[in-house]
DSSP file (Angstrom, degrees, kcal/mol; ACC not computed):
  #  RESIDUE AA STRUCTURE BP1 BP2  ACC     N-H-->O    O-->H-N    N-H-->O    O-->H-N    TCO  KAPPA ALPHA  PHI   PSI    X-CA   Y-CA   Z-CA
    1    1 A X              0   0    0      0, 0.0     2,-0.4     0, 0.0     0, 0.0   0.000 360.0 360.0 360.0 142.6   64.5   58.8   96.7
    2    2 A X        -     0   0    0      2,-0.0     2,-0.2     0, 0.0     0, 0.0  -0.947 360.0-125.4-128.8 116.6   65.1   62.3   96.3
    3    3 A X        -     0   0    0     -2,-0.4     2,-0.4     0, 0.0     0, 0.0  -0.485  12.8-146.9 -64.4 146.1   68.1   63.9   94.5
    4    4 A X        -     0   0    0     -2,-0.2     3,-0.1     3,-0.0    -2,-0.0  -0.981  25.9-120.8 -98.1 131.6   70.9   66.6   96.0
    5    5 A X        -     0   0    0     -2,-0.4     2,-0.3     1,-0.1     0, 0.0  -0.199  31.2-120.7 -66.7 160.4   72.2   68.9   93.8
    6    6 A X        -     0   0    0      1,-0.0     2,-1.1    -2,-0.0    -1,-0.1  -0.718  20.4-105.7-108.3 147.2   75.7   68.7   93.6
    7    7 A X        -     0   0    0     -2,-0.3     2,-1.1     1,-0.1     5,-0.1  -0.513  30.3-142.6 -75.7 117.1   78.2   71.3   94.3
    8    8 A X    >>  -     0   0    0     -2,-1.1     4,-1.5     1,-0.2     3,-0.6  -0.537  10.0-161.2 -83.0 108.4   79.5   72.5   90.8
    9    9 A X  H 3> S+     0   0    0     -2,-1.1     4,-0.8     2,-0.2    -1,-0.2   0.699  87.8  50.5 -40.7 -31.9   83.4   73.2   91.6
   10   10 A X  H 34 S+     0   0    0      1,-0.2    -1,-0.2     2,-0.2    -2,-0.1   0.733 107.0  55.1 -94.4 -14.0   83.9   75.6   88.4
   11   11 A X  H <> S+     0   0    0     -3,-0.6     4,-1.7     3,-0.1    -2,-0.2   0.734 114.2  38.7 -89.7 -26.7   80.9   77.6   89.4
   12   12 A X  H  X S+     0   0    0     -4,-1.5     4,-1.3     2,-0.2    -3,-0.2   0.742 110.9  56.7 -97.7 -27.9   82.5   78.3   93.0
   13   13 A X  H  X S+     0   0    0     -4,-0.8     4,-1.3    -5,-0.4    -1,-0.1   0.874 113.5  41.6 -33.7 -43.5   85.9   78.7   91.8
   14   14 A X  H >> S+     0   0    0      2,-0.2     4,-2.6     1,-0.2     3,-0.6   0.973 111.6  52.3 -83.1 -50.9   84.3   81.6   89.5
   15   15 A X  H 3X S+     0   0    0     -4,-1.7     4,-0.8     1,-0.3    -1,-0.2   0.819 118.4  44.7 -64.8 -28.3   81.7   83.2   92.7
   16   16 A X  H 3X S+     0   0    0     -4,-1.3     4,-1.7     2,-0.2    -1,-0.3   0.761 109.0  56.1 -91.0 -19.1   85.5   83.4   94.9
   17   17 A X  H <X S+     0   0    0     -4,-1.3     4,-3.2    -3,-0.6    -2,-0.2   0.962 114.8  35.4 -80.6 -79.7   87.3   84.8   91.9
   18   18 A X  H  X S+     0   0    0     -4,-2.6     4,-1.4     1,-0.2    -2,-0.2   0.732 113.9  58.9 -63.7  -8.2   84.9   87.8   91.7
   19   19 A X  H  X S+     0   0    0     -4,-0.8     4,-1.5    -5,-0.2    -2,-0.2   0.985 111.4  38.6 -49.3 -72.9   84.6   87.9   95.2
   20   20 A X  H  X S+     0   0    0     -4,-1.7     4,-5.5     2,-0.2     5,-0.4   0.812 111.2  57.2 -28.2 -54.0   88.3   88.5   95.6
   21   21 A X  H  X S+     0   0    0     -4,-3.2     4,-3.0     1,-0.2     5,-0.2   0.985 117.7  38.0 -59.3 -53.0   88.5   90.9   92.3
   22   22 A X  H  X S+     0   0    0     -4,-1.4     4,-1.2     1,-0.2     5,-0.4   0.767 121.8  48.2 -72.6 -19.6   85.4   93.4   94.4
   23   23 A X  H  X>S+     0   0    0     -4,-1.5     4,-3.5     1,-0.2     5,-0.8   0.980 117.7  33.8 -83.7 -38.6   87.1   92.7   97.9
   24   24 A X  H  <5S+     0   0    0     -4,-5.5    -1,-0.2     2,-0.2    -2,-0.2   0.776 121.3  47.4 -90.1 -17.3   90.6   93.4   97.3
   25   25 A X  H  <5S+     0   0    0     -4,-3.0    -1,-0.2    -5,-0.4    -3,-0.2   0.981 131.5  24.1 -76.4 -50.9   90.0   96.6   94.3
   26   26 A X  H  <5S+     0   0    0     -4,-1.2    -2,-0.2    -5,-0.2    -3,-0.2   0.794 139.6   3.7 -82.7 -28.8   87.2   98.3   97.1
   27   27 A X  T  <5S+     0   0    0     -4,-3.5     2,-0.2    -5,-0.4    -3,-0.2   0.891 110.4  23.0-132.1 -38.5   88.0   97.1  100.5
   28   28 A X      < -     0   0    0     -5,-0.8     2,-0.2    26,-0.1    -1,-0.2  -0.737  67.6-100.7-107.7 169.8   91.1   95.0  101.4
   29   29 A X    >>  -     0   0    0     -2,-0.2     3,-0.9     1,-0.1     4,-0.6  -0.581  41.3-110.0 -88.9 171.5   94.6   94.0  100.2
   30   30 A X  H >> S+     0   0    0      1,-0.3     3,-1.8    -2,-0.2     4,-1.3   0.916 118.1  62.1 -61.0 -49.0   95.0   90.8   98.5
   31   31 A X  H 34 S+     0   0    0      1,-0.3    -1,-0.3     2,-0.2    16,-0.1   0.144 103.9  50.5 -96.8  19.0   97.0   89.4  101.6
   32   32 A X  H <> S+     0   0    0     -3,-0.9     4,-0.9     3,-0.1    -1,-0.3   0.390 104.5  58.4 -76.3 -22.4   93.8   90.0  103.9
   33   33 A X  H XX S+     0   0    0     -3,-1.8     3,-3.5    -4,-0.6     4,-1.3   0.996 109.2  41.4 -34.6 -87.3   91.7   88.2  101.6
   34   34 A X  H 3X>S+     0   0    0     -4,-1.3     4,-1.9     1,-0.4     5,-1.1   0.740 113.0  53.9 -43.4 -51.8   93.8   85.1  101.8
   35   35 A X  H 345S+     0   0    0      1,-0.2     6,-3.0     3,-0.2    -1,-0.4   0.816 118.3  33.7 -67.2 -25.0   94.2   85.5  105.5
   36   36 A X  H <<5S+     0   0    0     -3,-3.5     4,-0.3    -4,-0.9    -2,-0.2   0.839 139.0  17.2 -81.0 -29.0   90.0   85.7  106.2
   37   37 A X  H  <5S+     0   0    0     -4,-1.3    -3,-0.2     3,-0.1    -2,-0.1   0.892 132.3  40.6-113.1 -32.4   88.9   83.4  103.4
   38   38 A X  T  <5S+     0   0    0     -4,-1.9    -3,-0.2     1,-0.1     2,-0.2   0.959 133.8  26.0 -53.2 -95.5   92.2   81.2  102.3
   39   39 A X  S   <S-     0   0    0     -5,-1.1    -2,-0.1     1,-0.1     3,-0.1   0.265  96.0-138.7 -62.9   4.4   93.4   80.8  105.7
   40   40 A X        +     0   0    0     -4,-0.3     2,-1.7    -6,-0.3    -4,-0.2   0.804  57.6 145.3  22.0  59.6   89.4   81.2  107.6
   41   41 A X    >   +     0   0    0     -6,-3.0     3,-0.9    -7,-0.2    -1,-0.2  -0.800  20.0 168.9-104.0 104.0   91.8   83.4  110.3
   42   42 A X  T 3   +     0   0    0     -2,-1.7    -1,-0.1     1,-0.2    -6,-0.1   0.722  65.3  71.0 -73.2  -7.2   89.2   86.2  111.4
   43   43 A X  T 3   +     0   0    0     -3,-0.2     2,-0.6    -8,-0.2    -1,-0.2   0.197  54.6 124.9-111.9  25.7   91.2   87.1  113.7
   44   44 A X    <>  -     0   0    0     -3,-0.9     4,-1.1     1,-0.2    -3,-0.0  -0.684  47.6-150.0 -83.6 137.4   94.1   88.7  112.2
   45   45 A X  H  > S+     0   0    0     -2,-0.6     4,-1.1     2,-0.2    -1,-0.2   0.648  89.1  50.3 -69.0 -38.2   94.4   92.2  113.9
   46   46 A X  H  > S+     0   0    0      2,-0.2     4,-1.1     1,-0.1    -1,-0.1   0.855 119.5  42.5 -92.2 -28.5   96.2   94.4  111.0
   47   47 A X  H  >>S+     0   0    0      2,-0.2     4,-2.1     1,-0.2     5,-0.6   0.817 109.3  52.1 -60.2 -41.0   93.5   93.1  108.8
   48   48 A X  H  X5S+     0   0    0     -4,-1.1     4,-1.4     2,-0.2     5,-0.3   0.954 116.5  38.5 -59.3 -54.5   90.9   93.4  110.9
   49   49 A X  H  X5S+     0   0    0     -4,-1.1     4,-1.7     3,-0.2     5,-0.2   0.819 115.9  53.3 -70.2 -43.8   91.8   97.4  111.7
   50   50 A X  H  X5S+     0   0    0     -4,-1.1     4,-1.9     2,-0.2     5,-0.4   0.969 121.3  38.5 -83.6 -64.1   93.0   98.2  107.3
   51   51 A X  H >X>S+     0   0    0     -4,-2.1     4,-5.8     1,-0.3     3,-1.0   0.995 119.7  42.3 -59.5 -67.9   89.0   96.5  106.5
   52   52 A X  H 3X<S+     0   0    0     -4,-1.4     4,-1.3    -5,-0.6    -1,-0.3   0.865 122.1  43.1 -51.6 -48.0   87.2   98.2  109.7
   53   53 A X  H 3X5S+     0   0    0     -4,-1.7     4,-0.6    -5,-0.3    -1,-0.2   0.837 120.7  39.5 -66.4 -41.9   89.4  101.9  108.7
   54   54 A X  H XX5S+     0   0    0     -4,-1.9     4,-1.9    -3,-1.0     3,-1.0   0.903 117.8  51.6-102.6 -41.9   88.8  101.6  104.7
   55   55 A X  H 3X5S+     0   0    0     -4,-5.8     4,-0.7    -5,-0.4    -2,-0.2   0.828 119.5  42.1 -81.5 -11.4   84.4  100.2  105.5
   56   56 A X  H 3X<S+     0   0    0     -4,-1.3     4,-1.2    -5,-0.6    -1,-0.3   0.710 111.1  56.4 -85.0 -11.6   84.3  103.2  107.7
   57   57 A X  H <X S+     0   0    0     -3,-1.0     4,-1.0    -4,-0.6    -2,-0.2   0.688 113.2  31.3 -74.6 -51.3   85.9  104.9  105.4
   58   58 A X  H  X S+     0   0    0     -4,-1.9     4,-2.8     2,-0.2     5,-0.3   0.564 112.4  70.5 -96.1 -11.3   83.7  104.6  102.4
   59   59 A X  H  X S+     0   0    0     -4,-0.7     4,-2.5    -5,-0.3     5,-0.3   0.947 106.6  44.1 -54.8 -50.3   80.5  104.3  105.2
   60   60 A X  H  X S+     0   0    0     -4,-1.2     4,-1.8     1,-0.2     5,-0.2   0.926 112.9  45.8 -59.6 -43.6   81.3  108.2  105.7
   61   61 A X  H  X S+     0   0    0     -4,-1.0     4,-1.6     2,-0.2    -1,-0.2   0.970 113.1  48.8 -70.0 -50.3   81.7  109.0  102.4
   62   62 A X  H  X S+     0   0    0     -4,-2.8     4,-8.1     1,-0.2     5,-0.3   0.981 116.9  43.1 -45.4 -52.9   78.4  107.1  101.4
   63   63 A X  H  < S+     0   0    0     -4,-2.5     4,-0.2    -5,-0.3    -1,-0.2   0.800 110.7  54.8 -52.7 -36.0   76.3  108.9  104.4
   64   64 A X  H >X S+     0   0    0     -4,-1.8     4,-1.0    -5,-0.3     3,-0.9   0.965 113.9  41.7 -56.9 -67.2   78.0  112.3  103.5
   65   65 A X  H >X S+     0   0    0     -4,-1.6     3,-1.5    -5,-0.2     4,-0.7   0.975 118.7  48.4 -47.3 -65.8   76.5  111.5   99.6
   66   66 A X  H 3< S+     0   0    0     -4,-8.1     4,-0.2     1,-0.3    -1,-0.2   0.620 103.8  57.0 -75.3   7.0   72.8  110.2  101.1
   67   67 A X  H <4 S+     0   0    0     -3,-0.9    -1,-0.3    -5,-0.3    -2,-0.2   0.630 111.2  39.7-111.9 -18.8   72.3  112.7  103.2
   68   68 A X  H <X S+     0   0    0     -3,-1.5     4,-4.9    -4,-1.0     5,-0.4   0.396  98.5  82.8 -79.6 -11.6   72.6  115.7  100.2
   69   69 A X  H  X S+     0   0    0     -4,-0.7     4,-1.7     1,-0.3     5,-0.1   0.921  85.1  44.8 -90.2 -18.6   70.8  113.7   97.9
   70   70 A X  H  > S+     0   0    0     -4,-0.2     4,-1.1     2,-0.2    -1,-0.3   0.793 114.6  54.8 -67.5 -34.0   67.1  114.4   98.8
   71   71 A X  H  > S+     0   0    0     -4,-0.2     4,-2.1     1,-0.1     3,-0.4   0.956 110.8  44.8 -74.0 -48.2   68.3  118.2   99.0
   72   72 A X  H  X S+     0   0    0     -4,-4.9     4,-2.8     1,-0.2    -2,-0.2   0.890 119.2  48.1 -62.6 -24.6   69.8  117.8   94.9
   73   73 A X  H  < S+     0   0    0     -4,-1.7    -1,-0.2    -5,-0.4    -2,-0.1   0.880 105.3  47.8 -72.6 -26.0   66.5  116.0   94.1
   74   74 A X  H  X S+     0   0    0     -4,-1.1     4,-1.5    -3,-0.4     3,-0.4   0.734 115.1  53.2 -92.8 -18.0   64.3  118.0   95.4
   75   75 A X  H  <>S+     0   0    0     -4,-2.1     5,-0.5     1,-0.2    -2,-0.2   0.915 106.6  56.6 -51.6 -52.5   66.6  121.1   93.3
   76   76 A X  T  <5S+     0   0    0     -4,-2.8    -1,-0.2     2,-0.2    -2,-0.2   0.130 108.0  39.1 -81.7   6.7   66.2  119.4   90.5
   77   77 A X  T  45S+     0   0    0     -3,-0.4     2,-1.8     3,-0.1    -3,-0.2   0.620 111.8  59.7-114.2 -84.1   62.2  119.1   90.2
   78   78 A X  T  <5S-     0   0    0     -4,-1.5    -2,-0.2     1,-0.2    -3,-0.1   0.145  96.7-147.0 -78.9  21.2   61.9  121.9   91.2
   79   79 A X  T   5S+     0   0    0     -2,-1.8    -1,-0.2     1,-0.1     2,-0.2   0.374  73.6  54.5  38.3  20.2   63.8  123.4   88.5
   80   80 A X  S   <S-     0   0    0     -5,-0.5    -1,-0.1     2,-0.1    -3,-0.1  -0.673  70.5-131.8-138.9-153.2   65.3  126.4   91.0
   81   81 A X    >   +     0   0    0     -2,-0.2     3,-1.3    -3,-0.1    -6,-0.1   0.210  50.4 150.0-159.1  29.1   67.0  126.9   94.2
   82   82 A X  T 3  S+     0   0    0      1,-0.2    -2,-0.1     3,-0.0     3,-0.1  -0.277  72.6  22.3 -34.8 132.4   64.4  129.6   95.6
   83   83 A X  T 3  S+     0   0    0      1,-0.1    -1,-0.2     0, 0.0    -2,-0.0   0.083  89.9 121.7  95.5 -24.2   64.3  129.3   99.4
   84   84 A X  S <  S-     0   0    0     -3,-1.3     2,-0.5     1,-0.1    -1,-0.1  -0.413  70.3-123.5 -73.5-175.0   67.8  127.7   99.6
   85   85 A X     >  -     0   0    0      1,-0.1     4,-0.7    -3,-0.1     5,-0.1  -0.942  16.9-154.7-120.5 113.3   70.0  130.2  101.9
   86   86 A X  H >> S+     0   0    0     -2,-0.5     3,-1.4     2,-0.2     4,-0.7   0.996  95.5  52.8 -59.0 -52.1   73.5  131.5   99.9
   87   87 A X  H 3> S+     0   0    0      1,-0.3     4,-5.5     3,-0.2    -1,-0.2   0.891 103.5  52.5 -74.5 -28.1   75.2  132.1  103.0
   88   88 A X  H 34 S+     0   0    0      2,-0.2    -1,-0.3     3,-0.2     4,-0.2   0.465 116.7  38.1 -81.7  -2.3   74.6  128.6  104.6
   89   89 A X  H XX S+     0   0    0     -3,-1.4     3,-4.1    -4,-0.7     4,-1.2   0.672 109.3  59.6 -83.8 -84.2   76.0  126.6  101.6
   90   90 A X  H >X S+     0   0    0     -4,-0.7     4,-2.0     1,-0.5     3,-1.1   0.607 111.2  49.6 -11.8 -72.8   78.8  129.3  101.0
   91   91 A X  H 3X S+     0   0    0     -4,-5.5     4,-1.4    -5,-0.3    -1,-0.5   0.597 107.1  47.5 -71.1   3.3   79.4  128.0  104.6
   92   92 A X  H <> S+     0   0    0     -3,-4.1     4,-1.8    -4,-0.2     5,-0.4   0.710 112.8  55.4 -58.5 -47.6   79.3  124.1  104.0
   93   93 A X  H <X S+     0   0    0     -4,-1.2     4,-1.2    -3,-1.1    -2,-0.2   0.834 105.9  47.2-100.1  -2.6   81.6  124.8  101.2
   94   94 A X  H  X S+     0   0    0     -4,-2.0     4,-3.6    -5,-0.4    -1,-0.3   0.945 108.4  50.6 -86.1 -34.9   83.9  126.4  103.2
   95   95 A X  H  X S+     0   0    0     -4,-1.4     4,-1.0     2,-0.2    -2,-0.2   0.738 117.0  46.9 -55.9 -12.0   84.2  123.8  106.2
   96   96 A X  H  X S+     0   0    0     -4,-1.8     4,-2.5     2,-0.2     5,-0.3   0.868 111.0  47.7 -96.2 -37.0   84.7  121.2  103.5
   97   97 A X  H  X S+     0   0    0     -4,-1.2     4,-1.3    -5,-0.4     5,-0.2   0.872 117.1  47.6 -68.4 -37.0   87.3  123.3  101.6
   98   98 A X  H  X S+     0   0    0     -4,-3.6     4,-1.3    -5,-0.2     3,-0.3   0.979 115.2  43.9 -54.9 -54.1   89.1  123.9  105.2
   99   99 A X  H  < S+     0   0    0     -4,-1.0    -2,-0.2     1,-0.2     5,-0.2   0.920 113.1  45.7 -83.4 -39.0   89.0  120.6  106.0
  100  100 A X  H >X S+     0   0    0     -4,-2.5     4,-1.8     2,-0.2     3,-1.2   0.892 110.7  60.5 -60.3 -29.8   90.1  119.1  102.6
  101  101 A X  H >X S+     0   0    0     -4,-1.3     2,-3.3    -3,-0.3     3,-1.6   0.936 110.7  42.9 -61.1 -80.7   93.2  122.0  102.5
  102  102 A X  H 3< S+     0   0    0     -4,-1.3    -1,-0.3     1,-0.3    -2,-0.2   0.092 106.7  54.0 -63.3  38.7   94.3  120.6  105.5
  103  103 A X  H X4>S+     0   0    0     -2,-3.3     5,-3.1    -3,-1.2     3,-0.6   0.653 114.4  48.0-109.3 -58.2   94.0  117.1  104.6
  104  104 A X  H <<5S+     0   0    0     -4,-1.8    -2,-0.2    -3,-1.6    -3,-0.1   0.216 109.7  48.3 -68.3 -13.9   96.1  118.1  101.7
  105  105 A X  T 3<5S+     0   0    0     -4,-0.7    -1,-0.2     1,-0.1    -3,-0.1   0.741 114.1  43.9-107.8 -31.9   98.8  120.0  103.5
  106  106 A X  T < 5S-     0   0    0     -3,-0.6    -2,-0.2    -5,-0.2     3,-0.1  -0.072 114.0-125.7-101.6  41.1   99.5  117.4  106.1
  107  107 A X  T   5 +     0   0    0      1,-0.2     2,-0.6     2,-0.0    -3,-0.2   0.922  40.7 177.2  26.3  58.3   99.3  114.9  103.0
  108  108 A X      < -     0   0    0     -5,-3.1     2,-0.3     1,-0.0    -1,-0.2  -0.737  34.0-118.8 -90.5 142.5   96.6  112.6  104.5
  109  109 A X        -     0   0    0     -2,-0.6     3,-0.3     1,-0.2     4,-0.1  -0.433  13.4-142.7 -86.7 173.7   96.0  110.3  102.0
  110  110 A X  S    S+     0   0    0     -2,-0.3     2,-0.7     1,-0.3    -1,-0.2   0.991  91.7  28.9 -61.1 -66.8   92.4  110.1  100.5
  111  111 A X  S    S-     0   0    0      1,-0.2    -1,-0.3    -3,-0.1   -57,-0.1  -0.831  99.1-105.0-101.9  87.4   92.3  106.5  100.1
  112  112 A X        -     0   0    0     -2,-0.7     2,-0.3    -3,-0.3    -1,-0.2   0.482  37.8-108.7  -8.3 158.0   94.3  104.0  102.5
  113  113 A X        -     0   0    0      1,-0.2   -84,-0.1    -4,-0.1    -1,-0.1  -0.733  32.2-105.1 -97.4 145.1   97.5  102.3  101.3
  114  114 A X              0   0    0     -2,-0.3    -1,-0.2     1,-0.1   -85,-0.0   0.045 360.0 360.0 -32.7 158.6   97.5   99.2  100.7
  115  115 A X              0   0    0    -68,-0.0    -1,-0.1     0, 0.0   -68,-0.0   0.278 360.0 360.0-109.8 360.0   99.6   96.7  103.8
């Protein structure tokens, strides 16, 4: 006869509790939680669009970040920044400082609002 482990209730109470705390500070509102994992509805539409907006949202910003970071590493061993071109960063930093002014002027916010 062979035992099955039992499901420990205080231990899956605790793994949905820190689920919730990482979903709802990084990714959703509280009341989108409820409605995919409380209520199992996947299929709510303003939740669905606030998740999909805000994981594309921090997808760009990660990809933006991994795509520099081989350039900072390779800066950083090599203890100079011989060979890099002034005028091609000078321009990178002005197409992100244009596009962040006007982010800022028509008050888009950085980080979605909460529903």
């Amino acid at each position: 006869r062979t035992l099955k482990p039992r499901p420990n209730p205080k231990m899956a109470a605790s793994v949905m509790e820190l689920l919730r705390e990482v979903l709802v500070k990084f990714l959703m509102p509280e009341k989108c939680f409820d409605e995919f994992f409380v209520n199992f509805n996947l299929l709510d539409v303003p939740c669905l669009k606030t998740v999909l907006s805000k994981g594309l949202g921090i997808g760009i910003i990660l990809g933006s970040v991994m795509v520099k970071l081989p350039q900072v590493f390779k800066l950083v061993g090599a203890g100079s920044a011989e060979g890099l071109s002034f005028g091609a960063v000078l321009l990178e930093l002005l197409a992100i400082t244009g596009t962040m002014a006007y982010s800022i002027a028509h008050s888009f916010p950085f980080r979605y609002r909460r529903c």
